[in-house]
One Martini backbone bead per residue (centre of mass of N, CA, C, O) as a GRO file, in nm:
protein
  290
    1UNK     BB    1   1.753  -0.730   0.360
    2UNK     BB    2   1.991  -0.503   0.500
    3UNK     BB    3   2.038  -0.283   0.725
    4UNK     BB    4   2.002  -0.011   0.876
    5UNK     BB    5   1.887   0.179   0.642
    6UNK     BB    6   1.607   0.049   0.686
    7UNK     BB    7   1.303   0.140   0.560
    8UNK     BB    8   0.944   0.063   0.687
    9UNK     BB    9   0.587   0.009   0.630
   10UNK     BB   10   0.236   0.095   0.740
   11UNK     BB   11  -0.068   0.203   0.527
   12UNK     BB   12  -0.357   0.268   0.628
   13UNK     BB   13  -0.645   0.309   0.577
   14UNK     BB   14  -0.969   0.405   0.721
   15UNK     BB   15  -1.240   0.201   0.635
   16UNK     BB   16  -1.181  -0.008   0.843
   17UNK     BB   17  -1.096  -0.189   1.097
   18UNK     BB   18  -0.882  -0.404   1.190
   19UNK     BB   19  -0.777  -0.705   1.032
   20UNK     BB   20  -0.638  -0.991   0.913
   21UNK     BB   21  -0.488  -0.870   0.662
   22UNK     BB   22  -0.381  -0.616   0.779
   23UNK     BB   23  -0.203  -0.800   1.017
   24UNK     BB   24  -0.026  -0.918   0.817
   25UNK     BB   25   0.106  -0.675   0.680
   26UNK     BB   26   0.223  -0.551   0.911
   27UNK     BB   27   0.377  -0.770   1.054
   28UNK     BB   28   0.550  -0.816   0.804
   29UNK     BB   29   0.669  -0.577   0.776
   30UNK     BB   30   0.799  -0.547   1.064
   31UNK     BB   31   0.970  -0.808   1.043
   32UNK     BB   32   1.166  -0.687   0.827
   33UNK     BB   33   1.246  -0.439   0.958
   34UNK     BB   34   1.378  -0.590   1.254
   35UNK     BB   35   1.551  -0.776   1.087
   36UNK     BB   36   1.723  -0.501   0.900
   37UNK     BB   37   1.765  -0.330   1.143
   38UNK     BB   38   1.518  -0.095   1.147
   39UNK     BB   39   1.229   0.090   1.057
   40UNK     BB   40   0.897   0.169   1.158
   41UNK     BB   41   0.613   0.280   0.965
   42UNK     BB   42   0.318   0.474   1.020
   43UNK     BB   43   0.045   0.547   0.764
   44UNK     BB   44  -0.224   0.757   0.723
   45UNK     BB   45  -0.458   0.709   0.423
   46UNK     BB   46  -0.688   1.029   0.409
   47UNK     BB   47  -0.788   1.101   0.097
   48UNK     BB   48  -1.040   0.939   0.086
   49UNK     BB   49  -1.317   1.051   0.229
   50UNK     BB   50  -1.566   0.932   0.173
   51UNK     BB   51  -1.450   0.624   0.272
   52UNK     BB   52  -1.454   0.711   0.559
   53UNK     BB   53  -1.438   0.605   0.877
   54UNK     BB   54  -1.544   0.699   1.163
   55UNK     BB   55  -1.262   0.610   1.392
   56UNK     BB   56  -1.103   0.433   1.266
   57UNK     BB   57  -0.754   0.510   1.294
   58UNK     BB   58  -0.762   0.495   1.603
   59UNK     BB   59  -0.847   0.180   1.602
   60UNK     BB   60  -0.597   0.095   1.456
   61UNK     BB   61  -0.370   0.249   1.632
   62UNK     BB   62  -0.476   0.082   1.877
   63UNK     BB   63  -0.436  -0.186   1.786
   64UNK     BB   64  -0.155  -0.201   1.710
   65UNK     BB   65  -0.041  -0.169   2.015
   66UNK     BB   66  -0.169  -0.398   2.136
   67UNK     BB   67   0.023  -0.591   1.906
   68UNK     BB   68   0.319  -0.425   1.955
   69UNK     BB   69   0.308  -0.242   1.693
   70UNK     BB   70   0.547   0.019   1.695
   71UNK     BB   71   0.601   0.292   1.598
   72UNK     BB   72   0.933   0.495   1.551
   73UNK     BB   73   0.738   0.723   1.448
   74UNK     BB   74   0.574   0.959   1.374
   75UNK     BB   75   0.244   0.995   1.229
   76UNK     BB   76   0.126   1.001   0.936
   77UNK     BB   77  -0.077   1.148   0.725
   78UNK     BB   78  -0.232   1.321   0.457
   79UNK     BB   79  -0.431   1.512   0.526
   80UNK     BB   80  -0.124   1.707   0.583
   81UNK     BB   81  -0.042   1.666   0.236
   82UNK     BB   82  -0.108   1.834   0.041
   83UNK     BB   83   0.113   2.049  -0.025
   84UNK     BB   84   0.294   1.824  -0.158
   85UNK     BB   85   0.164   1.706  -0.402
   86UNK     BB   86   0.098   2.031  -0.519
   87UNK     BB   87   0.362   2.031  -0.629
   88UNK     BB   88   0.430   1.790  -0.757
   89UNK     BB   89   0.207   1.841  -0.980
   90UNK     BB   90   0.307   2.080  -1.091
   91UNK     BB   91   0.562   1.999  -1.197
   92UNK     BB   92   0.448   1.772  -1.400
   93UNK     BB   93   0.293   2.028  -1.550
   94UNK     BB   94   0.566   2.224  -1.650
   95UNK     BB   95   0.686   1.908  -1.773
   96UNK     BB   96   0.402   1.791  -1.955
   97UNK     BB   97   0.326   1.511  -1.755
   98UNK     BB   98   0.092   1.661  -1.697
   99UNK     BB   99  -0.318   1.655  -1.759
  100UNK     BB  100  -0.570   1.734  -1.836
  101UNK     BB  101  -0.936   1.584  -1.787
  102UNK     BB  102  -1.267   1.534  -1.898
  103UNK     BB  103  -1.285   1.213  -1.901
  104UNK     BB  104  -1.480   0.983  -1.865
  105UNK     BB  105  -1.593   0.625  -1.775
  106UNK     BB  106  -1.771   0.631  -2.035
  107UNK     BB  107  -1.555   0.671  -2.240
  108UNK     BB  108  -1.358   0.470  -2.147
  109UNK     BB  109  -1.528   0.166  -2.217
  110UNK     BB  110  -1.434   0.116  -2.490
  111UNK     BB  111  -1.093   0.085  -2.377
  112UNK     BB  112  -1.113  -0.033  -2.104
  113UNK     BB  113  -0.985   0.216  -1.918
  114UNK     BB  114  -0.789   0.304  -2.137
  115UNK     BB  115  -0.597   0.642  -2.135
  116UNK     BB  116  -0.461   0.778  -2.487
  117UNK     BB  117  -0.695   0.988  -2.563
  118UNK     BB  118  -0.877   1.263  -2.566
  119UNK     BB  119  -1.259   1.305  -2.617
  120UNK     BB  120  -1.288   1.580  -2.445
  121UNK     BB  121  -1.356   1.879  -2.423
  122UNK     BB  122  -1.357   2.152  -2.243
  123UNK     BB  123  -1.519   2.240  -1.943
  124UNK     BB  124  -1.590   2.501  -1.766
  125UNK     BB  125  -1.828   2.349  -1.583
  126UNK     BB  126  -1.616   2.170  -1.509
  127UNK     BB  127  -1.400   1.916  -1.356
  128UNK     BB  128  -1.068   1.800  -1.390
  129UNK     BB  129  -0.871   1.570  -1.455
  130UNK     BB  130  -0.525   1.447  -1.361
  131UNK     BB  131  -0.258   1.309  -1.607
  132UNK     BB  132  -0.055   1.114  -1.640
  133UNK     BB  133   0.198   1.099  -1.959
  134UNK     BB  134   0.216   0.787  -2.137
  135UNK     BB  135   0.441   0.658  -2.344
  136UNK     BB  136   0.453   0.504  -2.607
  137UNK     BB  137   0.601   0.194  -2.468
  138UNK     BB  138   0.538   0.150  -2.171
  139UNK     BB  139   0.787  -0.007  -1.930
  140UNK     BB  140   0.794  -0.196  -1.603
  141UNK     BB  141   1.064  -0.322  -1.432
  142UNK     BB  142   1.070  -0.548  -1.140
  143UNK     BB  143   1.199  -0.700  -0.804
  144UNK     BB  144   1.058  -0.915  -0.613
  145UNK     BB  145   1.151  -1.020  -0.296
  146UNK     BB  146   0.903  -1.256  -0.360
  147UNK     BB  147   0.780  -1.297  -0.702
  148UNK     BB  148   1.034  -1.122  -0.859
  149UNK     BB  149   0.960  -1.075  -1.224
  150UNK     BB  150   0.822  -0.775  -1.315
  151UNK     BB  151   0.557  -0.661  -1.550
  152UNK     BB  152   0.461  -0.383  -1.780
  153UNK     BB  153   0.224  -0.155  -2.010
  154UNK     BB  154   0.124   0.078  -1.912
  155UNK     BB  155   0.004   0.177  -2.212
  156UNK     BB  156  -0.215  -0.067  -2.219
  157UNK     BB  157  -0.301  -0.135  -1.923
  158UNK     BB  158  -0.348   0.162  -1.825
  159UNK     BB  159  -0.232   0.433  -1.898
  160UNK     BB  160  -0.326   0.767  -1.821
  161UNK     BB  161  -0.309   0.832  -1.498
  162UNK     BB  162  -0.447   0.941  -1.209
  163UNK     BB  163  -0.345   1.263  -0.966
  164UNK     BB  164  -0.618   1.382  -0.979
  165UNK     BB  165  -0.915   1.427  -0.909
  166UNK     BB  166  -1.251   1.554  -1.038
  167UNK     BB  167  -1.336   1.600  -0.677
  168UNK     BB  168  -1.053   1.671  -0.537
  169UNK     BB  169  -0.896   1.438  -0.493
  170UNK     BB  170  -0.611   1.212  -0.448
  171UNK     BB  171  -0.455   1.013  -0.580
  172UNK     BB  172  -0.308   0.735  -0.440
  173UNK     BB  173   0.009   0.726  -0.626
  174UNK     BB  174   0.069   1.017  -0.574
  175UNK     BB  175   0.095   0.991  -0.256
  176UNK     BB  176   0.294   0.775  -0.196
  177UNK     BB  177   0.514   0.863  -0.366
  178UNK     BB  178   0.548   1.109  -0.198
  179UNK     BB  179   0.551   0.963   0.107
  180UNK     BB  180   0.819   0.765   0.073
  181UNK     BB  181   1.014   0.990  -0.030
  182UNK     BB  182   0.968   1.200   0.233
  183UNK     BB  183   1.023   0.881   0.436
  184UNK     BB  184   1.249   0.755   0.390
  185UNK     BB  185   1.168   0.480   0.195
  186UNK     BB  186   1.329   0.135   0.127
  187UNK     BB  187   1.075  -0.028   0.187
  188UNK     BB  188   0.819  -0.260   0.055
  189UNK     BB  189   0.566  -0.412   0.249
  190UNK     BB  190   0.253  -0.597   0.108
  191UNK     BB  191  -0.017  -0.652  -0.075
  192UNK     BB  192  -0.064  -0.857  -0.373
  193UNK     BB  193  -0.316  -0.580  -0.420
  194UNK     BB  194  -0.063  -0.402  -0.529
  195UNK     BB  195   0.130  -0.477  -0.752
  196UNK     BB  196  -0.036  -0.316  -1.005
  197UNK     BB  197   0.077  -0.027  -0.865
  198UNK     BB  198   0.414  -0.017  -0.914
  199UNK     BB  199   0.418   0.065  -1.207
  200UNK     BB  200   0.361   0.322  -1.169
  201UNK     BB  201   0.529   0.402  -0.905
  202UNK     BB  202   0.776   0.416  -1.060
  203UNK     BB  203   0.707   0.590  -1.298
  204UNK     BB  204   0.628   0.835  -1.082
  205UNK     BB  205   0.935   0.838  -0.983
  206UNK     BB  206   1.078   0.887  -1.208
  207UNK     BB  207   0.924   1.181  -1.295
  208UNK     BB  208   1.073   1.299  -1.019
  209UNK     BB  209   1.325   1.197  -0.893
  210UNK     BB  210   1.279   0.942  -0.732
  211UNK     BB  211   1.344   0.706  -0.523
  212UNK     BB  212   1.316   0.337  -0.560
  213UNK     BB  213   1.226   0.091  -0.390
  214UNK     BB  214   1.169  -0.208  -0.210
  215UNK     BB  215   0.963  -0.494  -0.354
  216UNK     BB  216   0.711  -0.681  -0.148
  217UNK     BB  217   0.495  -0.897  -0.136
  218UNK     BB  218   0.208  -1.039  -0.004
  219UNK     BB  219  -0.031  -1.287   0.075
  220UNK     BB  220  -0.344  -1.261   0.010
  221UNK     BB  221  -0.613  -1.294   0.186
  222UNK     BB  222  -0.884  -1.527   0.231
  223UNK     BB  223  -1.194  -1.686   0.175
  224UNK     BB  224  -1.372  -1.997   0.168
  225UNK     BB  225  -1.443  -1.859  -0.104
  226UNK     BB  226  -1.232  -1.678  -0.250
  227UNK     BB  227  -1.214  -1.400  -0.087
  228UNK     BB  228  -1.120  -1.097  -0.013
  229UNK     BB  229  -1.110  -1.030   0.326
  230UNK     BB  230  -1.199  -0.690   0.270
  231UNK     BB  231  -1.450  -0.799   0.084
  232UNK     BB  232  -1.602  -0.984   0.331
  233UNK     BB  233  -1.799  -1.158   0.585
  234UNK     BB  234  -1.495  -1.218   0.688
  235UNK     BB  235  -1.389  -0.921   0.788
  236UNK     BB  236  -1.303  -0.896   1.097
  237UNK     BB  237  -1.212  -0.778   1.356
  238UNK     BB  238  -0.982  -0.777   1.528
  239UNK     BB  239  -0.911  -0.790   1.909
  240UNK     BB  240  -0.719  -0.603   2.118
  241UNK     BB  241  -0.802  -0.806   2.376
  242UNK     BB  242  -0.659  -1.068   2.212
  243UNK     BB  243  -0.371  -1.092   1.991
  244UNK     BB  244  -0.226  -1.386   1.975
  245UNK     BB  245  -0.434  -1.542   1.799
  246UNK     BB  246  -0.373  -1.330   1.534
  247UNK     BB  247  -0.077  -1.338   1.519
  248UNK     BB  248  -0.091  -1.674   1.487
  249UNK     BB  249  -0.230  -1.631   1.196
  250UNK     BB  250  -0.083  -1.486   1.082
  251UNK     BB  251   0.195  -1.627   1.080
  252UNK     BB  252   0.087  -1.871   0.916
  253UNK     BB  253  -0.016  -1.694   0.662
  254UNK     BB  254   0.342  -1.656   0.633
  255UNK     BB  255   0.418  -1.970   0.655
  256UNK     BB  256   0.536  -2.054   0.965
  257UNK     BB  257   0.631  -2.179   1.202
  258UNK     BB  258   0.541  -2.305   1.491
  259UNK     BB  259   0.525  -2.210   1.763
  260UNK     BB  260   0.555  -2.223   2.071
  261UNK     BB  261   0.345  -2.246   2.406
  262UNK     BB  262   0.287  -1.982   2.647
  263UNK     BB  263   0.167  -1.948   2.923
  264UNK     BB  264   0.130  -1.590   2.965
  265UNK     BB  265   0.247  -1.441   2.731
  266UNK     BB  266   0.310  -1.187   2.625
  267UNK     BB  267   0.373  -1.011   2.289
  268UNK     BB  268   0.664  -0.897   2.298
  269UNK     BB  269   0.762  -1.222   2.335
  270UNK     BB  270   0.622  -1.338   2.084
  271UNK     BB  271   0.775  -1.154   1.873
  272UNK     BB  272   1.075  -1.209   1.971
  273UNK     BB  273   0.984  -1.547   1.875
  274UNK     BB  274   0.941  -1.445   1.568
  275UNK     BB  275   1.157  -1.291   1.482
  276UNK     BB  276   1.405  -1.516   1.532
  277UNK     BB  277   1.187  -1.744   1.319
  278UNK     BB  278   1.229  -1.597   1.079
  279UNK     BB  279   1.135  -1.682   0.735
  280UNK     BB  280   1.092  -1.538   0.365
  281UNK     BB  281   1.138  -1.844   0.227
  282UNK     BB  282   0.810  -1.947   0.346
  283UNK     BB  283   0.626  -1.737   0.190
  284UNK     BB  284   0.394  -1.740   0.023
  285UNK     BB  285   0.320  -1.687  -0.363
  286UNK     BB  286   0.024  -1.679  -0.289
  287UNK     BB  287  -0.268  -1.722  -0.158
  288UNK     BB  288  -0.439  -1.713   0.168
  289UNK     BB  289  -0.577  -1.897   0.442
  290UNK     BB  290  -0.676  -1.911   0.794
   0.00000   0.00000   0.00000
């Protein structure tokens, strides 16, 4: 992972405070970009509104400042980009690839919820969801540039997979797809809890004719009792009026050595010399706690 032309990013959702977790993934993600003399973009991921804290968004954003981690361009929302999306689905709809859907979750029950054909005829009074059309015996492989060679089954363990939900939002899929497109993404660093959406992106990248970064996973950080932290009730949020604490709690728990400590550091100083000391071949490839 090299070159100027290196484009990282990270997207927190909005849906409450950065905490542990989320600011592993920052750090990481930021880390590479910075390592590969490249730029770091950040974009807020609000088209899921249900789910939306208010003022999450600002809070994650002001944490981030905070933490050191400043993007290098303007701020991307999704919730602006209703009509890049609007677009896209169009496009997958005029070439088959795309088809509206009236079956509930309760109907894909029976197939453990991987959708190959529907069962419900068109309802003029309820609104159908759109789902890509996944080709019968469709695999999707790819190299992530921590965890290796990776394989999935699409059309078997995922089935066709939906690109506009039936309430009328976006789903996540084709949102990021589109707007890494957009925002000439060359590489994405996330958590190893979004592997299994890669081959999706990728399959959904192929049928836009959009180019597919490189994917790099972070290990997933647990509680101590092995649950996902953003899932625990130990998913406090970071601190921003104090972050090398949590900066270094994040550093340990991507497998680096232990920085020297220096009284009254910056944060600015203590990013520039873990920077200097990353090295990506001892991050875990399993999940950390921290």
């Amino acid at each position: 992972m090299t070159g100027s032309g290196y484009r990282g990013r990270f997207a927190p959702s909005p849906t409450g405070d950065l905490h542990a977790g989320s600011l592993l993934a920052a750090l990481g993600s930021w880390l590479f970009a910075r390592r590969a003399g490249g730029r770091w973009l950040v974009r807020v991921e609000d088209v899921d509104t249900p789910r939306e804290v208010p003022g999450a968004a600002a809070r994650q954003l002001h944490a981030l400042r905070a933490f050191g981690l400043h993007a290098d361009e303007p701020i991307v929302r999704q919730s602006a980009r209703h009509a890049a999306y609007r677009a896209a689905l169009e496009d997958l709809a005029d070439r088959g690839l795309a088809f509206p859907c009236w079956c509930s979750r309760a109907d894909l029950a029976a197939t453990g919820g991987v959708h190959r054909a529907c069962v419900r005829a068109p309802d003029p009074d309820r609104a159908p969801a759109v789902r890509l059309r996944v080709a019968d015996g469709t695999r999707v492989r790819f190299d992530d540039d921590l965890l290796g060679a990776q394989v999935q089954d699409v059309d078997a363990d995922v089935g066709d997979f939906v690109l506009y939900r039936a309430d009328g939002l976006w789903a996540y899929q084709l949102a990021v797809v589109v707007d890494d497109a957009d925002q000439g993404v060359t590489h994405v660093v996330r958590g190893a809890d979004l592997l299994d959406s890669t081959p999706r992106q990728i399959l959904l990248q192929r049928a836009l004719g959009l180019p597919t970064p490189g994917y790099a996973h972070l290990p997933v950080v647990l509680d101590d009792e092995g649950r996902k932290l953003s899932k625990s009730l130990a998913s406090n949020p970071v601190d921003p009026a104090n972050p090398l604490p949590a900066l270094q709690r994040a550093w340990a728990a991507l497998g680096q050595a232990a920085l020297q400590h220096f009284e009254d550091e910056t944060v600015s100083a203590w990013l520039g010399r873990a920077l200097a000391a990353f090295d990506p071949t001892k991050i875990p490839r399993t999940a950390t706690q921290l």
